[in-house]
N, C-alpha and C positions, 0 to 999 in steps of 0.2 A: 294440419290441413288449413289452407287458407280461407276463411270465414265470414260474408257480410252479415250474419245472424245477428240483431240487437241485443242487447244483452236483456234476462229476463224474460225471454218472448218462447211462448210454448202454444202447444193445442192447446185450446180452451173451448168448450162448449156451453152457452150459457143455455139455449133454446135448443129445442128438437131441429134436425137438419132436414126441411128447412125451417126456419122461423116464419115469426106471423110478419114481421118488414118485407122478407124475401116472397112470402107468399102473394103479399098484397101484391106486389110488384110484378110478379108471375100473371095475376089476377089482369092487371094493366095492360101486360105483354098483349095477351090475347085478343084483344081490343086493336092493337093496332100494328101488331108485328106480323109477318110472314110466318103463316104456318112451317113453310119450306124450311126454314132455320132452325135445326134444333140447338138444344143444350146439354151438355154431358147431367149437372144437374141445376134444379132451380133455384141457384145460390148467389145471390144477387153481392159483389162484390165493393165495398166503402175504400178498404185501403190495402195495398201490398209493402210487403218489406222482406228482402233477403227470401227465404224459401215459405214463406208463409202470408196464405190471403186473410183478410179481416171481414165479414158479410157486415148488411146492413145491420141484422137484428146482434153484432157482437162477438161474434161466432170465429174462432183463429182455427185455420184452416192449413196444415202440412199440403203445400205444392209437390205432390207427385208429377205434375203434368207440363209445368213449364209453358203452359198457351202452345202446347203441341210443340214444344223444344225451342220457343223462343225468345224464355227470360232464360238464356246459359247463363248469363250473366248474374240473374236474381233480379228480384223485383225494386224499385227504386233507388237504384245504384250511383252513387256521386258524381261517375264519372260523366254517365249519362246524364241523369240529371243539369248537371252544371252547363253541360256543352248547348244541353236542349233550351236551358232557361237564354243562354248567351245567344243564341241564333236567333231564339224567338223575338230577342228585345231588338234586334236587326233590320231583319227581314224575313218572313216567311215563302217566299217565291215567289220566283220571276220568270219559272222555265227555263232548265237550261237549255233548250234550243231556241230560245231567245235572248237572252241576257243569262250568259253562262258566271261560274262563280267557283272560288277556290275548294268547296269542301267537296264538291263530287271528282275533281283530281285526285285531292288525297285520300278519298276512298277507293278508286280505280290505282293507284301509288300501293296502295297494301293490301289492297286483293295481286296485282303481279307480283306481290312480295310473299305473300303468302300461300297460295293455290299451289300444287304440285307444277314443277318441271322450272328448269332455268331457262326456256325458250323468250322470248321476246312477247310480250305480251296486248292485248286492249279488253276494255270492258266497257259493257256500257251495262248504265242502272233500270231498273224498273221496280213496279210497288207491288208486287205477290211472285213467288215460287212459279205456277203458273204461268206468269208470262215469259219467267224467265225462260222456262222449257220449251214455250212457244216460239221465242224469239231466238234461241239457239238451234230450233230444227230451222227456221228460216235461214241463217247463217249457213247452217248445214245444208242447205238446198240450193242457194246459189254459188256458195262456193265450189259445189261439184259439180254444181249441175246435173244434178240428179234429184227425183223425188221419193223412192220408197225410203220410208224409215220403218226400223226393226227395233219391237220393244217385250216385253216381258209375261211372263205369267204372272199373276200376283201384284202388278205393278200397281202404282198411283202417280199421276203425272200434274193433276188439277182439275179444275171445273169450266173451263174454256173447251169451246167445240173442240178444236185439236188437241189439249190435252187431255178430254174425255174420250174421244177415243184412243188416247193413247194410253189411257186408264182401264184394266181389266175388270175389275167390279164392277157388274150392272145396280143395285138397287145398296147404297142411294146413290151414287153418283152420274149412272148414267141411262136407267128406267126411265124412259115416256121422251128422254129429250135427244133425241137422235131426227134426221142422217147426222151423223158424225162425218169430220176429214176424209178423205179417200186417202191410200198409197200408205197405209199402216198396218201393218202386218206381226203377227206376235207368234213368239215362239215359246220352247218351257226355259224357264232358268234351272235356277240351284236351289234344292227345299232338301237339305240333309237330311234332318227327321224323316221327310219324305218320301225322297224319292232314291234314297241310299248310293247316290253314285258320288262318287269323287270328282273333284273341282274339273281335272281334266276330262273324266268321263260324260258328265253333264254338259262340258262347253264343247265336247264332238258333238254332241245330238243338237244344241241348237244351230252350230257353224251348219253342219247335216241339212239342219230343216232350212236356213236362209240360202242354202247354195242349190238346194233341189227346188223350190219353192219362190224364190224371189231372183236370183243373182246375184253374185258379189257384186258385181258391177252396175250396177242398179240401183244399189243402195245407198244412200245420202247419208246417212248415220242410222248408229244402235247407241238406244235409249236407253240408261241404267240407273238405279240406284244404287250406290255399294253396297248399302245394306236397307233390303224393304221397308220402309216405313206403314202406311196403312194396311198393306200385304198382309204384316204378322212378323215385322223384325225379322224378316230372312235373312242369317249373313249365309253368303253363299260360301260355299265348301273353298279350300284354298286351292288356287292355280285357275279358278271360274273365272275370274275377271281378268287378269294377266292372259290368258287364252285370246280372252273376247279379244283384247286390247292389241295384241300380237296381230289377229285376225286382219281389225282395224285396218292397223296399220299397211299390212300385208297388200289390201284390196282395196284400197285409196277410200277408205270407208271413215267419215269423220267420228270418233268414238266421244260420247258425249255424256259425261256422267252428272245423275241429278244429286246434287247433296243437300237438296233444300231444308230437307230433315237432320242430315248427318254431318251437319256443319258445323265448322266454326266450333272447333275440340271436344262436342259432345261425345263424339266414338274414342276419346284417349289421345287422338292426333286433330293438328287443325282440320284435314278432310280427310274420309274415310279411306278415300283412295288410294293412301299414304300408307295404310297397313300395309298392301301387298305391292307396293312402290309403283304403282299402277299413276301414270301420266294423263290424265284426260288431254282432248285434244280440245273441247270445250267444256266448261263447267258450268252448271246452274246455283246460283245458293238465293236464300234468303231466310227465312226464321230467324234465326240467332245472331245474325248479321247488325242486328239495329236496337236490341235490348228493349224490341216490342213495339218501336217505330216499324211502319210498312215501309221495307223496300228490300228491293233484291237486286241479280247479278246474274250476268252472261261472262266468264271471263275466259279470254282462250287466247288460241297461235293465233298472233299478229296477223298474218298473213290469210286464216279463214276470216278474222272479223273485219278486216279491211276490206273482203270482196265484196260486201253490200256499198252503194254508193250514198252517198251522202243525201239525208232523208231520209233513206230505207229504214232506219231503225230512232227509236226514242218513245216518247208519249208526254204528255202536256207534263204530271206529276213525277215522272219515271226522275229519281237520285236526286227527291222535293230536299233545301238543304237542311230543314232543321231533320230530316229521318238521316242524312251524312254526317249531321252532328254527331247526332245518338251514335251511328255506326260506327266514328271514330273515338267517343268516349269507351263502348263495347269492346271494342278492340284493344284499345288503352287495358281495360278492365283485362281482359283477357291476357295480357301479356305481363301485367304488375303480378297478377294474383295466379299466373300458371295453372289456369283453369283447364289446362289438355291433361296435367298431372293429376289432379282436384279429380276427373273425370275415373282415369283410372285407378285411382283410388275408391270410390262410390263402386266401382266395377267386385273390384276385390274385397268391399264388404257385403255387395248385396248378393253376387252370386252364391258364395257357398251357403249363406242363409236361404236363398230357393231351391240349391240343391235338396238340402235336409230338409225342405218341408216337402220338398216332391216325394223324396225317398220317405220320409214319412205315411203320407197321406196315398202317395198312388194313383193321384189324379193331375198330377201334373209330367205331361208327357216329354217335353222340352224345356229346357234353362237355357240363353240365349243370348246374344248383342255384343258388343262390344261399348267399353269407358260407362257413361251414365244415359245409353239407352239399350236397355236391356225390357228380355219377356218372358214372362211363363207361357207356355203353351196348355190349357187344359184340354186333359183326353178323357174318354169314360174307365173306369181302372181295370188293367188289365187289356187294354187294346189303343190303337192310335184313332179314333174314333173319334171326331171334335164333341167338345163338350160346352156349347155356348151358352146354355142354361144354366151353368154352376157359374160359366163367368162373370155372368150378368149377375146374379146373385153377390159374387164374393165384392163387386165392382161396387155397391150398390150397400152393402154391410160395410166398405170402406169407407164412402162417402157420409155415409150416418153416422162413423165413426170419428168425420172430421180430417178424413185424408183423402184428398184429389186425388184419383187414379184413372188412368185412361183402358178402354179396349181398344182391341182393332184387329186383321185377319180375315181373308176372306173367309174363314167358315165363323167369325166371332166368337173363337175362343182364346184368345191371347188378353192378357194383363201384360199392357206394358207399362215401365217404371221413365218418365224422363225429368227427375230433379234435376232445380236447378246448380249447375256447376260449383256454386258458393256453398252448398247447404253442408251447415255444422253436422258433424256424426253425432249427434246429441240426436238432433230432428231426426235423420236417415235413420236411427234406431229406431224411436220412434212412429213412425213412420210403416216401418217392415214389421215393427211389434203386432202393429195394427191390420197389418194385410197376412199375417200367421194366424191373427185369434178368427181373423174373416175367414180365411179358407178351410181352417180348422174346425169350425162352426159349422159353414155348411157343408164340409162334408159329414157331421155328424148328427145332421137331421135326417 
């Protein structure tokens, strides 16, 4: 397996997690941050390398969490690095709707190279997931000329009025900060554990609910993740998305899938959509796209993103060039080192190790995802009952223990795992060692 991992470099714990550096700095935070902003925890970070962060007070810390899937790459990567240091000493921006510049082509060059479908392609950039989803229902609204969009149960879309509502979760994301968009309409997806139906059975009931409920004809696009990201890593049943997409197509319905999460070889292939050879008509990405620079991605048919007229789309920072740097070092990175292979390999050691501890313990109701983002689902034992008090717990016994792990799930019981793509199976052992003797612990208090 291919490996950024320094040599020598392991968890190390010198101080209680957290320390008294991180604490003081916590102590500061308070003073002048936004309560609104939390932190997974209060571990104030000095330096990253390959899959491990370094805290102030010394403290090496196993990256379970990737900045929410966005070092695939690993943390201070040459390629990136190099390309970021060579831009910086340049020019930092000029706007390219002002004084436009070579690196945001050849980032829009290898998103049509790379994005499913051999159709004819355009993209234009921007700096969060969010807007990209924003700016590709816009695309999707003038091109057809239509306004209802149709999106998900369980979904997460961003923290922008439109993609708050087009986000299912009220508290935190969308509690006290409404009216939200108009012309958004949700229906149920695919929750196998769930809801026990089969890929096709699941996508009669939502086609069901958008055809009695909105009209095919109506509708501007349906908004998807291949596989839920904040929801709870739902991959939906097979034939659920290829249904939708058929639909889509069927009913002049722009099909519009978010991989801002699932990109860029985290799920085993460059986009998730790939598993079930599913064509998006537009695509969103960002995270993993820039190796932790902000920017992101609209990229789709030629012919929907040309219907906006010129203007219509961009922003002062939107494909700034030192984040195109990063994204084409990332890329680079991505393709020398077969990080889609890398992925499904992480897949194939981490699942059958949360099998056995599920079948073990009995608290774990689900195993999950695809490549290197994968979840445990926790239940109360003996029933599908969410269980977000042990998660919290075992989340939280991981963190003390020097391993970054993430929750997430509308009922918050899910542990999800998203290493970085690099990470040596030395660490990944490591790592799962850690979140065995956590879960094992508390279920035995």
């Amino acid at each position: 397996m291919t490996t950024t991992e320094p040599a020598l470099r392991h968890r190390k714990l010198v101080t209680e997690i957290p320390g008294p550096a991180s604490r003081e700095l916590q102590a500061r935070r308070a003073g002048v941050v936004a309560a609104g902003v939390s932190s997974v925890l209060p571990v104030y970070v000095a330096s990253a390398e390959g899959g491990l962060l370094t805290d102030v007070d010394g403290n090496t810390l196993i990256d379970f969490g990737s900045g929410i899937a966005v070092t695939n790459v690993g943390h201070n990567v040459p390629a990136v690095v190099d390309r970021v240091r060579e831009q910086v000493g340049k020019f930092t921006h000029t706007c390219f709707m002002i004084a436009p510049y070579e690196g945001y082509i050849e980032v829009c060059e290898a998103l049509a190279e790379l994005t499913p479908g051999d159709h004819e392609k355009r993209s234009v950039l921007f700096n969060s997931g969010a807007e990209a989803v924003e700016n590709a229902v816009k695309i999707a609204r003038v091109a057809t000329g239509r306004q209802a969009v149709v999106v998900f149960d369980h979904a997460y879309h961003g923290r922008t009025n439109l993609t708050m509502a087009l986000t299912a979760k009220s508290v935190p994301y969308k509690h006290g900060f409404g009216p939200f968009a108009p012309e958004v309409y949700r229906v149920p997806g695919s929750y196998p554990f769930r809801d026990g139906l089969s890929g096709a059975e699941a996508a009669a009931v939502a086609i069901d609910r958008i055809e009695k409920q909105i009209g095919g004809d109506q509708v501007a696009a349906v908004v998807i993740e291949p596989i839920q990201g904040e929801g709870g890593f739902i991959e939906p049943a097979p034939g659920f998305l290829p249904a939708l997409s058929a639909w889509c197509t069927a009913n002049g319905v722009v099909f519009v899938a978010d991989e801002v999460q699932t990109g860029f070889c985290r799920t085993g292939e460059w986009f998730a959509s790939s598993h079930e050879d599913v064509v998006p008509d537009l695509i969103a990405t960002a995270k993993g796209i820039a190796g932790g620079l902000p920017l992101a991605a609209v990229t789709g048919r030629a012919e929907l993103v040309d219907a906006v007229p010129a203007g219509g789309l961009g922003g002062t920072y939107g494909g700034n060039p030192v984040a195109c740097a990063a994204a084409l070092g990332s890329i680079e990175t991505m393709r020398t080192q077969n990080l889609a292979e890398s992925a499904r390999r992480i897949h194939d050691i981490v699942v059958p190790r949360l099998r056995a501890l599920a079948e073990r313990t009995g608290v774990i109701g689900d195993v999950r995802g695809r490549g290197a983002m994968l979840a445990a689902e926790f239940v109360k034992p003996g029933t599908n009952e969410p269980d977000a008090a042990l998660t919290s717990r075992v989340a939280k016994a991981c963190h003390a223990a020097g391993v970054v792990v993430l929750t997430c799930g509308t009922y918050g019981n899910i542990v999800r795992l998203l290493p970085p793509l690099s990470l040596s199976d030395e660490l990944l052992d490591e790592g799962l060692s850690v979140l065995e003797h956590a879960v094992l612990t508390e279920v035995s208090l």
